[in-house]
N, C-alpha and C positions, 0 to 999 in steps of 0.2 A: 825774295820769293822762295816761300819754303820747296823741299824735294820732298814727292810722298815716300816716307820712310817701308823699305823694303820690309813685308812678314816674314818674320824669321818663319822659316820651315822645317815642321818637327822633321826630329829625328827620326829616319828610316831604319824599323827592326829589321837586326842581322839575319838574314836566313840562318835558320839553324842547321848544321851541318850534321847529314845523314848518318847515322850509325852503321856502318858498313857491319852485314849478317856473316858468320862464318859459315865456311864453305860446308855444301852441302855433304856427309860421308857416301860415298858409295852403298852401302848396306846399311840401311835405315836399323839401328839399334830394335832387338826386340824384346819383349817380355821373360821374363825364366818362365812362365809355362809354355811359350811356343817354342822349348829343347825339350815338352814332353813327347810329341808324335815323332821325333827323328828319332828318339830313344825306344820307343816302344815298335818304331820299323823293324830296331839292328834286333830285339828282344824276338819279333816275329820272324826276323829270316834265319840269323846266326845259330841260333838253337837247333833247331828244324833242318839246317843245311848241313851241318853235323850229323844230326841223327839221320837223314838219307843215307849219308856214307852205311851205312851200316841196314839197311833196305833188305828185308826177306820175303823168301815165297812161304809163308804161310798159310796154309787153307783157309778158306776158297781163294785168295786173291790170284794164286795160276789161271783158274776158272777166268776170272774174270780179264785176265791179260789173253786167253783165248777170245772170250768174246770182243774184244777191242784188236782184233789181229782180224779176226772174221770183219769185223767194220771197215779196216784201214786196206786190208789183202783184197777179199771177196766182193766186198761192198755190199753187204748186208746192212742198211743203214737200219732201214726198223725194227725187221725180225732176224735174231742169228740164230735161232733155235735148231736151222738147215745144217751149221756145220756142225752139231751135234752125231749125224749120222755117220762121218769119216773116225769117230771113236769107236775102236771094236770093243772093249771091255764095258761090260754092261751098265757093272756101279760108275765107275766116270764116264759112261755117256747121260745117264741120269743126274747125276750131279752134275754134268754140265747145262744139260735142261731147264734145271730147277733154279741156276743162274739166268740162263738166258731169256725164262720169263720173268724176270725184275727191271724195273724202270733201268733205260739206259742212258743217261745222261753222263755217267761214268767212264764205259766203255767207246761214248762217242767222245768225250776231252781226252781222252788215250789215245785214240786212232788218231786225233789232232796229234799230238806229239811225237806218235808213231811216224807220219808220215813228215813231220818238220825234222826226226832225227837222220834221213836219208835211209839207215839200217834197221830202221824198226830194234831198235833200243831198246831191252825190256826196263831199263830204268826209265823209260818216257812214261811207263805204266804208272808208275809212281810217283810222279807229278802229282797228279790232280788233288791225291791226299797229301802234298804238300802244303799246295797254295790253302787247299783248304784249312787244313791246321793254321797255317801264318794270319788267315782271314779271320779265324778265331778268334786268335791273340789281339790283334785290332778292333776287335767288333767287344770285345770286355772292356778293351782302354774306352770305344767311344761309349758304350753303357757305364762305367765309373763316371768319366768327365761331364756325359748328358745329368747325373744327379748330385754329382757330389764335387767335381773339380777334375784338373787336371791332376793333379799327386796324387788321388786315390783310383783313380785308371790306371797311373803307372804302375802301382803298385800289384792292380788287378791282372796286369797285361804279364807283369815280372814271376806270378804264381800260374798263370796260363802256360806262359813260355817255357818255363823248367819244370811242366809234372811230366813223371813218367808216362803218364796213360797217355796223353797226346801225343808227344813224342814216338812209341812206340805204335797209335796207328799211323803217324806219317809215314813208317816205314813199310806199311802193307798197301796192297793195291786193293783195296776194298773202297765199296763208298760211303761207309758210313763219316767220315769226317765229312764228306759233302753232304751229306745228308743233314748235319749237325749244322753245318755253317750255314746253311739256309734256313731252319729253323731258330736259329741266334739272328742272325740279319732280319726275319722276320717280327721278330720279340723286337731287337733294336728300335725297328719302324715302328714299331707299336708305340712304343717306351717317347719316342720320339713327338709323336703326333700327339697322346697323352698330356705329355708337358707343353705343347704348343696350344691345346684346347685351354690349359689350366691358366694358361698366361697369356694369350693373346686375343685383343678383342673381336679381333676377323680373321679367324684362322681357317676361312673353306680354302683359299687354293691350296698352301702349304701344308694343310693336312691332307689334302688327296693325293698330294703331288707325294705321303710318305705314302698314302693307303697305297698308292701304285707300285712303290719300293717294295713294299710288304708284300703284296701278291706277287711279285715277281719270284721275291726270296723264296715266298711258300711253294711255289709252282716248281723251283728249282727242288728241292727237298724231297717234293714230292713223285718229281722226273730221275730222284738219285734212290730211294728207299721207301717202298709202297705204303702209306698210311703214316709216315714217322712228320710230316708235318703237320698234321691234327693236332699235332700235342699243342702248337704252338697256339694253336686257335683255344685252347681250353685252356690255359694258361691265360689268353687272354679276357678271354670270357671271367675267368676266377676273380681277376684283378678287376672287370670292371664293377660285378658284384659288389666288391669291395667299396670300391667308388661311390655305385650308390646309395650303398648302406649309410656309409659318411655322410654323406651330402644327404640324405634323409634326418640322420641325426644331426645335424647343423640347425640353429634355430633360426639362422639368416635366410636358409634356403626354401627358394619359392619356386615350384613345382612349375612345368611350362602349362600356360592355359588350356585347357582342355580343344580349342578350336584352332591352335597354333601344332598344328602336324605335323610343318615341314620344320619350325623349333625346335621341335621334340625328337625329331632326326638325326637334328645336328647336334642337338646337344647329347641326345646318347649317343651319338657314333655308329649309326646303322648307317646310314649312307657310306662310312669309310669302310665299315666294316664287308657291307657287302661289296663293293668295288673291290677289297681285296681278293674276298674269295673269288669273285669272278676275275680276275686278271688271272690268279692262280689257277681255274679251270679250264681259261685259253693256253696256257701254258703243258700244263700235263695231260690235259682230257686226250687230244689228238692221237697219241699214242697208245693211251690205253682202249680206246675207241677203236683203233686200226687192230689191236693185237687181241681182243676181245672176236672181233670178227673173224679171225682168223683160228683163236685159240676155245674160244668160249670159255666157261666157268671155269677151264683148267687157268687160266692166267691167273687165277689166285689161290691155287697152290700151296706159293711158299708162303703167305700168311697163315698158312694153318701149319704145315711142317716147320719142326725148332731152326732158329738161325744157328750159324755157325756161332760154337763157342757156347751152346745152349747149354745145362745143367740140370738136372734135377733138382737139385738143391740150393736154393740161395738164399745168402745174410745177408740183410742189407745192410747191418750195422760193421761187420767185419769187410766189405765191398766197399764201403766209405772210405775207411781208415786203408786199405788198398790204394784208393783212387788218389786221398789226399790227407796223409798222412801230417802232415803240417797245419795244414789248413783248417782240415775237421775241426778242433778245438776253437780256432779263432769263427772259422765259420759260423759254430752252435753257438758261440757266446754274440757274434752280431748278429743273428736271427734272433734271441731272447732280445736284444735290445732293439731291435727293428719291432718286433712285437708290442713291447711296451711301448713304445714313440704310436704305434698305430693305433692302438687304446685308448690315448692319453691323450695326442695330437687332437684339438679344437679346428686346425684348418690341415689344409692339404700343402705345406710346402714343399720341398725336392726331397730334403731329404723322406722325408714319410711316403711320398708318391712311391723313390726308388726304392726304399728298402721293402715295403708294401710287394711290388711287383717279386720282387728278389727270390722275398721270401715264398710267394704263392708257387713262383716259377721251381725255386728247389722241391716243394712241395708236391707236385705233379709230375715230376720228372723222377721223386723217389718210390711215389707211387705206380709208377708206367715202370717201372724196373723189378714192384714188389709182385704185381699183377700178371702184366703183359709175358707172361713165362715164355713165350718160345718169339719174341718179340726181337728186333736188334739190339742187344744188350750191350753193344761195344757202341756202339751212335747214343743212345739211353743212357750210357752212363758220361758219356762227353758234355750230352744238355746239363745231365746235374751236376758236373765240375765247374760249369761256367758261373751259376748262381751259387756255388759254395765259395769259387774264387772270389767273387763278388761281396759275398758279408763278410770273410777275410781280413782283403783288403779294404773294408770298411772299418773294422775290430783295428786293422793297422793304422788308420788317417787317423779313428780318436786315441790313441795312445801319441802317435805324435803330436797332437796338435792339444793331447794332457788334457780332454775330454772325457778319458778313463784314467782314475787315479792309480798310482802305484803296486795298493792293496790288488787291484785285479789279478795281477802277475802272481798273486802264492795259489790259486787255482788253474790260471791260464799254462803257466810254467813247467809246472809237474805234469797237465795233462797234453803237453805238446810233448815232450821229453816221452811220455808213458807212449802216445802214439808213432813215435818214431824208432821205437826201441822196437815195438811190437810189432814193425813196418820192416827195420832190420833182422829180428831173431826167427828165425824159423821153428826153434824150441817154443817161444812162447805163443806164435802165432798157433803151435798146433794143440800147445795147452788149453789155449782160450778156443780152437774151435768139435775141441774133445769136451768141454765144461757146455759148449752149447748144445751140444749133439748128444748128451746125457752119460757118456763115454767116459768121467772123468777116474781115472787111476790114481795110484799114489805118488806117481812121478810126477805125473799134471797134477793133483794138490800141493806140493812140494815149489814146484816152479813159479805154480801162481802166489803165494805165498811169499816167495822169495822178491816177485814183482810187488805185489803188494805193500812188502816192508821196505822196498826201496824207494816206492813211489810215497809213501807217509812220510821217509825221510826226506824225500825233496819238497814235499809240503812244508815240512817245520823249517828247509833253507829257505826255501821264496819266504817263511812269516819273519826269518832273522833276517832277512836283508829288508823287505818291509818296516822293520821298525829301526834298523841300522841308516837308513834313509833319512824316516824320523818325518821332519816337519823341514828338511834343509833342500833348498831347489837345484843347487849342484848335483847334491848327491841324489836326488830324484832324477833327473837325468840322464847320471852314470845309468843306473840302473834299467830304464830304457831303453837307454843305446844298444845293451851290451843284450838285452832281449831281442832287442830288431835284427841288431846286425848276426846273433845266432840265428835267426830266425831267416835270414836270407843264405845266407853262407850255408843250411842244412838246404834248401829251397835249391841252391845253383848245383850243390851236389847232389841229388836226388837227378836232378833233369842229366850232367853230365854221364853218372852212372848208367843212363841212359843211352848213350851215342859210342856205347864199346861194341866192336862188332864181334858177336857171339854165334851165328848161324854158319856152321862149315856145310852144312852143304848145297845153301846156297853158296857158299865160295865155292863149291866142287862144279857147282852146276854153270856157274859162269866161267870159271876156264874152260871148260869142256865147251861151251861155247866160243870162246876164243879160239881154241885149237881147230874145230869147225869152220871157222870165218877165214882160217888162215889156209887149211887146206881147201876149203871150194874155191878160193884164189886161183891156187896153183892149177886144179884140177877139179872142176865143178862136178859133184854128183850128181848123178841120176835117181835113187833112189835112198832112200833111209829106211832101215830095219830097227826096232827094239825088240832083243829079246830078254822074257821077263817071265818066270812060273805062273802056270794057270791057276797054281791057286790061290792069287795074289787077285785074280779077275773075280773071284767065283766066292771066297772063303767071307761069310759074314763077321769073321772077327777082326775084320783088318778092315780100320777106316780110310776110306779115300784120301791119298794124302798124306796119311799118319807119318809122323816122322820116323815111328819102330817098325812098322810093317814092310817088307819089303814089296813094293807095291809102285810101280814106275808115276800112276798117278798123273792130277797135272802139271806137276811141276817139270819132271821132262821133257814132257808132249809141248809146254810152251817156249823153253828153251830153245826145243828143235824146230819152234814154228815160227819162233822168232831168227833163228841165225838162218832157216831155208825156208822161209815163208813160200815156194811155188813147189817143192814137192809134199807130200801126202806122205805119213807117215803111217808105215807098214806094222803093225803087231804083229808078232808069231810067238809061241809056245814053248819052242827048244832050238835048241842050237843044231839040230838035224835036216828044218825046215828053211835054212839059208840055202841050202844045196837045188833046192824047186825056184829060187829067186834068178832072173837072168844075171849073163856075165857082163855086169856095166861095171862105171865107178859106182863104189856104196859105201854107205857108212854104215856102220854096225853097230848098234848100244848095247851092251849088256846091263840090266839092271833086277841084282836081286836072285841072282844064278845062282851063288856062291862060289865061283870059281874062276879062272881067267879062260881065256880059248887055249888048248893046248897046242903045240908047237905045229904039230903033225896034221888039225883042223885048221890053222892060219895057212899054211901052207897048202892045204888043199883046195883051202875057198881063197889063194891069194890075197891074204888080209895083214896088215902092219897093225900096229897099238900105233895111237895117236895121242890116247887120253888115258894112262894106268888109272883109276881111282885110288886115293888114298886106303879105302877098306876093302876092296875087292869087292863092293857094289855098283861100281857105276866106271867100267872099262868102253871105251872106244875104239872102235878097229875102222881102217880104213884101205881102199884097197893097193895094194903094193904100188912104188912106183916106177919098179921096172918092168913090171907085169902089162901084156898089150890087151886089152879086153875086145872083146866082140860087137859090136855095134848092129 
């Protein structure tokens, strides 16, 4: 009897054995563009935090550390026009007036600082135009990187951070930087929403969601400097023109149906558009609203009187080469090539959208500076650094990235060289602005002349290294490099020379505040006197403030209202008029006497020096301290 033969039973496949994953890093490896925003942070604070060190009271910014002391002391939160009346002298009580009907959104981010420094710090004043400056420099990086990439932001952010003209209003308490940087954040949202329409097929919420950014920025702008956000709205308005000029000449482009309304909304951008302005009108109206009722048609005033730093005469082409002295050349050569790309360009890519806007933006900001004559020319000329930095660092990203060929550099070269030479010499700045002014002598034909021939000689060098290049990609390179890297190395020292602290009397004016803080310690004042000639109150040849007039000004009156913010500061006339003040503790200023107190009137009003001035303008007395006073 057979056995039924067992089925052999396949073969069981081996599990295959798991590949064990390497351990996860702790810090997920990133891209080389995301070390461009840590880099363009240190670009926006490093620079700017240097150049505070070196912070002055230039006019009006005392004015306006008065009115941010009225906010933080008094609590004048709307109108400070009230502490106007405790100024005896008539021009700075006017001048302080004429500040204190201008939007305050300035004076209240000071009183913030003011009261976070415990002492009312007048470097807390100067904050605001800090941050704002630093908000700048970032708001150019995200405007490069929105059209063109991250390395030509950085680039944009690294011409931002080291120009003189920023740098040196970070160091005033004025608001035109905020003023600017709301009008640049507003542009940004524009620029923003733009590229979002152009590229996405449903772009209603995250375009409202920038239209809201955008009236915020403009509302800020317009709560820092009366009428200077408009520009941004015509600016944008310019560009959409632009828009749809293109898109009409497009052959693909099909016009929304006549019965589609709420299409035709969206696609021109009325809906964002007005949502902007009306966020911006909840924003700023309230105040103007309240101070209008109060003030009536005086509240606009200083738009018709010049701002501070106003002129009779301005060049906008010599004001350029001022502002951006480097740049200028790189800038006009990417504004002609942003032009041609606009012309030429069949569709709307980044690049054309951006450089389109760029250039409409320089465009109306050179105009608002050529026009606007008694306009804020120091805020007016910040907007047009921002789009000059911008085609720049454009001209920069196609040079590296050998977009523009070598040959460029024997024009670009000589005329960066020509504008920095003429950025340095004071010879030839004033040659070139005697040839404009119809003034030219033979000294100035001599000098210009001499530029002339030097400049034609560095044209034939850029054409010998041009063709010493040749057709060889090394040596194209070299040549590159050695452009760029002059071209940053002139860039970091322009912004350095910037951060040397050059103002002694503000340095006089903060010790003399030190010495104050140390004696109301010891022995708290009762009253403060400044005495100072009447015909420093009275004489129309001496500007409020001026740094040659002997003239005590705001600059004083805010020192002493910052180191004794609860007394009330007393003017008088002469050194005779202490004798009718009662006998408490007191401080004494002298400013602009010409003289010290003599031994025999210290002794008689029981008065010590506290505070010599270095010139014999600005002496401090204080009262003895073995002397018992009267109470």
């Amino acid at each position: 009897m057979l056995r039924p033969t067992r089925r052999s039973a396949a073969p069981r496949a081996r599990p295959e054995t798991a590949v064990p994953r390497p351990p996860r890093p702790l810090i997920r490896p990133a891209p080389r563009s995301a070390m461009f925003f840590p880099l363009v942070v240190l670009l926006a604070v490093l620079p700017g935090l240097a150049a505070i060190r070196s912070w002055d009271l230039t006019s009006p910014g005392p004015l306006w550390g008065l009115r941010a002391m009225a906010v933080a002391v008094d609590g004048m939160v709307v109108d400070q026009t009230g502490a106007g009346d405790a100024i005896k002298p008539g021009r700075e009580s006017s001048g302080y007036r004429s500040v204190a009907l201008q939007p305050p959104l300035y004076p209240w981010l000071a009183a913030v600082g003011l009261k976070l420094s415990g002492d009312c710090d007048p470097l807390a004043c100067v904050l605001p135009s800090y941050i704002a400056g630093a908000a700048i420099v970032i708001l150019a990086y995200f405007q490069g990187r929105l059209w063109r990439g991250g390395g030509m932001g950085l680039a944009a952010a690294m011409f931002m951070a080291f120009s003189p003209s920023l740098l040196l209003r970070e160091q005033e308490m004025t608001p035109y930087l905020l003023a600017a940087a709301g009008a640049v954040a507003a542009l940004h949202a524009y620029a923003a929403r733009t590229r979002l329409a152009a590229e996405s097929a449903d772009p209603r919420r995250r375009s409202l969601l920038w239209s809201v950014v955008g009236g915020l920025s403009l509302g800020a702008s317009l709560l820092s400097v009366a009428a200077f956000g408009l520009i941004a709205v015509v600016v944008a308005a310019l560009h959409q023109v632009y828009l749809k000029a293109g898109a009409a000449a497009d052959p693909t482009y099909r016009p929304p149906s006549p019965g589609g309304l709420r299409g035709w909304l969206r696609e021109g951008g009325a809906v964002d558009g007005a949502t902007a302005l009306g966020v911006a009108a909840l924003v700023a109206a309230p105040w103007h609203v309240a101070m209008f009722m109060t003030h009536g048609w005086g509240l606009f005033t200083p738009l018709i009187l010049p701002a501070s730093g106003w002129t009779e005469s301005y060049n906008l082409a010599t004001r350029l080469l001022e502002l951006a002295p480097i740049a200028t050349p790189l800038a006009l050569y990417g504004a002609v090539r942003a032009v041609r790309r606009a012309l030429a360009s069949e569709g709307d890519d980044r690049e054309t959208l951006g450089g389109s806007l760029w250039v409409a933006w320089a465009a109306v900001a050179a105009l608002a500076l050529s026009l606007w004559t008694n306009g804020p020319r120091q805020a007016l000329e910040i907007l047009l650094l921002v789009p000059l930095n911008l085609l720049a660092a454009s001209t920069v990203a196609d040079l590296v990235n050998r977009r523009i060929s070598v040959r460029a550099l024997i024009g670009l070269a000589p005329a960066t060289a020509f504008c920095l030479a003429w950025w340095a010499s004071k010879d030839l700045r004033g040659a070139l602005d005697d040839v404009l002014s119809g003034n030219a002598g033979t000294a100035t034909t001599l000098s210009l002349h001499v530029a002339l021939d030097l400049m034609i000689v560095s044209v034939f060098l850029a054409r010998a290294l041009e063709r010493w290049a040749g057709r060889r990609d090394d040596r194209q390179r070299r040549v590159l490099a050695t452009f760029l890297l002059a071209v940053l190395a002139a860039t970091a020292g322009l912004g350095a020379r910037e951060m040397v602290f050059r103002h002694g009397e503000t340095s006089d004016l903060l010790m003399l505040r030190t010495m104050i803080l140390r004696r109301n310690r010891e022995r708290p004042f009762s009253h403060v006197a400044v005495v100072s000639p009447p015909r420093s109150w009275s004489e129309p040849g001496d500007e409020p403030g001026s740094l040659d007039a002997p003239y005590p000004g705001s600059r004083l009156r805010f020192i002493l209202r910052s180191a004794l913010p609860d007394l009330p500061q007393i003017d008088l006339a002469s050194v005779d008029e202490l004798l009718t003040l009662p006998d408490e503790q007191r401080l004494v200023v002298l400013y602009g006497v010409g003289g010290r107190l003599s031994y025999s009137m210290q002794s008689r009003l029981g008065l010590e020096a506290i505070h010599p001035g270095r010139t014999g303008m600005l002496d401090a007395y204080a009262t003895a301290s073995g002397r018992v006073v009267n109470r």
